[in-house]
C-alpha angles and dihedrals in degrees: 000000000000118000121237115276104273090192118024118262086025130098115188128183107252083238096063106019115190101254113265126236111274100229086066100115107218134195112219085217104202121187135174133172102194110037090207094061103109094178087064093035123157093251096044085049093049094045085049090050091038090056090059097044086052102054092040097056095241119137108228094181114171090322108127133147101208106193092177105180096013119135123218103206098054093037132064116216092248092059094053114112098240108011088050082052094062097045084060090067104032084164090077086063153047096186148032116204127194125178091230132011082246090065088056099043150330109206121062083236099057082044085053094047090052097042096050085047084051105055089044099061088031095235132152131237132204146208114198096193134355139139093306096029133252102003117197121206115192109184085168086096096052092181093066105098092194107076084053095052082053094047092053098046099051091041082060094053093048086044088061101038086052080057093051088039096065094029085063092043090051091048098057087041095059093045088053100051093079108043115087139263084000110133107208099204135243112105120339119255095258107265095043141078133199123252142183108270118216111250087033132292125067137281128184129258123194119267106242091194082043090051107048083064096047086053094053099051095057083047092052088044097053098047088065096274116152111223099249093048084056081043100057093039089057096047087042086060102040099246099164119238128241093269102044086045091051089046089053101049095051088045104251138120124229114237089225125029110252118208127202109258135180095269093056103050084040090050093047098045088055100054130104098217086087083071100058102260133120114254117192106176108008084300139094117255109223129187132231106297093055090260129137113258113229126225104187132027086215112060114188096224130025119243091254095052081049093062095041087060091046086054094050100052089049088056097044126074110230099173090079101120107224104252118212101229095061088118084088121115090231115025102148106020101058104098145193112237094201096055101006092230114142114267121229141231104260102195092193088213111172085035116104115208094013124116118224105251136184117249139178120284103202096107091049093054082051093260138134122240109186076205114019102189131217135196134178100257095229098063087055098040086054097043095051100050094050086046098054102039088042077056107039102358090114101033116103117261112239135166138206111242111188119211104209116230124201128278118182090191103088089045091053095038081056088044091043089051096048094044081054098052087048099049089056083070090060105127110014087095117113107173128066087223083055095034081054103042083051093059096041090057085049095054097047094048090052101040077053095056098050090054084051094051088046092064112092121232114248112201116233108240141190161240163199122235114189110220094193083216129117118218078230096064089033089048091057092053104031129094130243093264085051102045085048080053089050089053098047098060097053085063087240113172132187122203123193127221141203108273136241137240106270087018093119082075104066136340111292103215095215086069102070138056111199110194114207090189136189132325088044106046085084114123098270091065089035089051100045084039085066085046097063081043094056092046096046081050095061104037079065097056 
């Protein structure tokens, strides 16, 4: 097959093109998909470019257009970062060169696309090496048919071999998926990271960074924390999020910061592959025997801490949006005596001379309050303090831990689920090999689901830690936020009542109902409560 014309009035074989003329102005254009393949490697692209250049008479100079982990299949020319970058100013060149058509496209619409920008701005591409050799496409002549018919039939080989391409990745994919501890590529469950396997392949090792914050956030969760409160504390103090950590590990930038949210913690706590198995579609493979496949020798969390999260989560609202005055003392214990809704922090910015109060919040939720009420924030937040610290402040600070036990339910209920789903597809097979694959599927479910039922429930307990620390001593060094969470966890809550006449001088105490509520109402704060009581008693003989 004859090449297109290089000079009009001159045809010239691909193999032994006539030498261009040396003002033409080339781009060495590099890709990779994968930035570990040495056979396609940036140098051996640009030799391989420079050697074309060479022969053709075109100056490549410092001109390149580097795509390193850029797929072609799922990119057009045009989107690439710096390829795209020199189509955009067609005017600082004369000819692209790629070492093979692969490198350029890999869909007869993305060769169209190139083509038709070709002929317009009268450039030259080039191919250093393929099937038949160099191959030469000169679009500066746009009336010459025969560089297009070229164009389209090899953008209709490299279309195909893109097809075979992904058939045979799926299909390795799909074969992977089921053998243990195999990690099939793409990007690592969070938590994880992929390692060499012994033997060849990958398998997956745990993330120690990943899993520091996973760590955290059970910790936060079980010491009473909502997840959107765990959520904005992440994003406050820059933790990266599944997607940007990923990102970072394999050495990219995303082109839009991505923040936690609510849906992600609560995704990636649920997920078994904190246990250790292999999830594809939200659900656990699981091989023939109706078994989970492991991934990792190494799970982050126990079944039975898996459950304990899950629990967790059930028993824990995450739909709660983060307010911006919870800097308050008392968000969320400040109440409204009238409706009993929570009252909220009023700055009174833009007002000179006023101080900022706490007020009822029933008009801004869209409520009605027959007597909605209204303080000055500093007289509660006072009082409450003294009052508090006066209760618990020398009581010894201790804390519940739980140690799960074990519950096969939720795994059953999942395998149950699963063995359900299955059994719908009784009778639509036509086949014996399929007759006999179906039942196959349903024994080992079931067989699954008896050595499930056979495992004994073990019930979660708990117990006391001794902090050796007074609230008086942790009062003194905590924050705001960490004094309201004290408080919090003592069950403490505040009602407002109606004000009296003369009560905008000071606090008048009979306006007010501090609760003091379970577990601290036990007979060492009820004892050292009649302590304080003793002692005001006799600073007032």
């Amino acid at each position: 097959m004859m090449a297109k014309p290089l000079v009009s009035g001159t045809k010239h074989s691909t193999h032994s093109p006539k030498r261009m003329s040396p003002h033409l102005r080339g781009v060495s254009c590099l890709r990779l998909s994968v930035l570990t393949d040495e056979t396609t490697s940036p140098e051996r692209q640009h030799g391989a470019n420079e050697g074309a250049a060479g022969a053709l008479g075109i100056d490549l100079a410092d001109r390149k257009a580097v795509d390193l982990g850029v797929s072609a299949s799922k990119t057009t020319p045009f989107e690439r970062p710096e390829l795209g970058a020199w189509l955009r100013r067609p005017d600082d060149f004369d000819a692209l060169l790629f070492w093979r058509f692969d490198r350029a496209i890999r869909s007869m619409d993305d060769m169209h696309e190139l083509a038709k920008w070709a002929r317009e701005h009268r450039k030259m591409v080039v191919f250093a090496e393929g099937p038949g050799g160099r191959l030469v496409l000169d679009f500066r002549n746009p009336l010459d048919p025969m560089a297009q018919l070229m164009v389209t039939l090899f953008a209709f080989a490299a279309q195909m071999e893109a097809h075979s391409i992904r058939e045979r990745v799926a299909g390795a994919q799909a074969a992977m998926r089921t053998m243990a501890l195999r990690w099939r590529g793409s990007r690592a469950p969070y938590g994880h990271l992929p390692a060499p396997l012994e033997g060849g392949g990958w398998t997956l090792v745990r993330d120690k960074e990943a899993v520091k914050v996973i760590e955290r956030i059970i910790k936060d969760l079980v010491a009473g924390q909502t997840v959107n409160s765990i959520v904005y504390a992440l994003n406050a103090e820059g933790v990266l999020c599944p997607a940007e950590h990923w990102a970072k590990y394999k050495g990219r930038k995303l082109k839009k910061p991505v923040l936690w949210n609510a849906t992600t913690i609560t995704r990636i706590l649920r997920s078994e592959t904190l246990i250790g198995w292999k999830v594809s579609d939200g659900k656990p493979v699981r091989d023939q025997n109706g078994a989970p496949v492991l991934a990792t020798l190494d799970p982050i969390l126990t079944r039975t801490e898996f459950d304990a999260v899950g629990a967790l989560l059930d028993g824990r609202s995450i739909n709660n949006s983060v307010r911006k005055d919870t800097n308050a003392l008392l968000f969320g214990i400040v109440h409204c005596s009238s409706c009993g809704g929570r009252m909220y922090l009023n700055r009174q910015e833009g007002k000179p001379g006023q101080r900022p109060t706490y007020r009822c919040g029933a008009s801004p939720r869209g409520e009605i309050c027959e007597h909605p009420m209204n303080i000055r924030a500093d007289w509660v937040d006072e009082y409450v303090t003294t009052e508090f610290l006066r209760i618990l402040g020398g009581l010894e600070i201790t804390y519940t831990r739980t140690i799960p036990g074990y519950d096969p339910q939720p795994e059953i209920d999942a395998t149950l689920a699963e063995y359900e789903e299955h059994q719908a597809q009784q009778g639509r097979q036509k086949s014996n090999a399929a007759k006999t694959a179906w039942q196959k599927r349903a024994d080992a479910l079931d067989a699954r689901l008896a050595e499930l039922e056979s495992r004994e429930k073990v019930e979660a307990r708990t117990e006391e830690i001794r902090t050796g620390r007074t609230y008086d001593e942790k009062w003194v060094k905590a924050d705001t936020a960490a004094r309201r969470k004290m408080l919090m966890n003592a069950g403490a809550r505040l009602d407002i009542m109606a004000g009296t006449a003369g009560g905008w001088r000071s606090l008048d105490v009979r306006r007010v109902s501090l609760e003091i509520l379970d577990p601290f109402h036990d007979a060492a704060a009820d004892a050292l409560a009649g302590v304080a009581a003793e002692v005001e008693n006799a600073d007032r003989i």
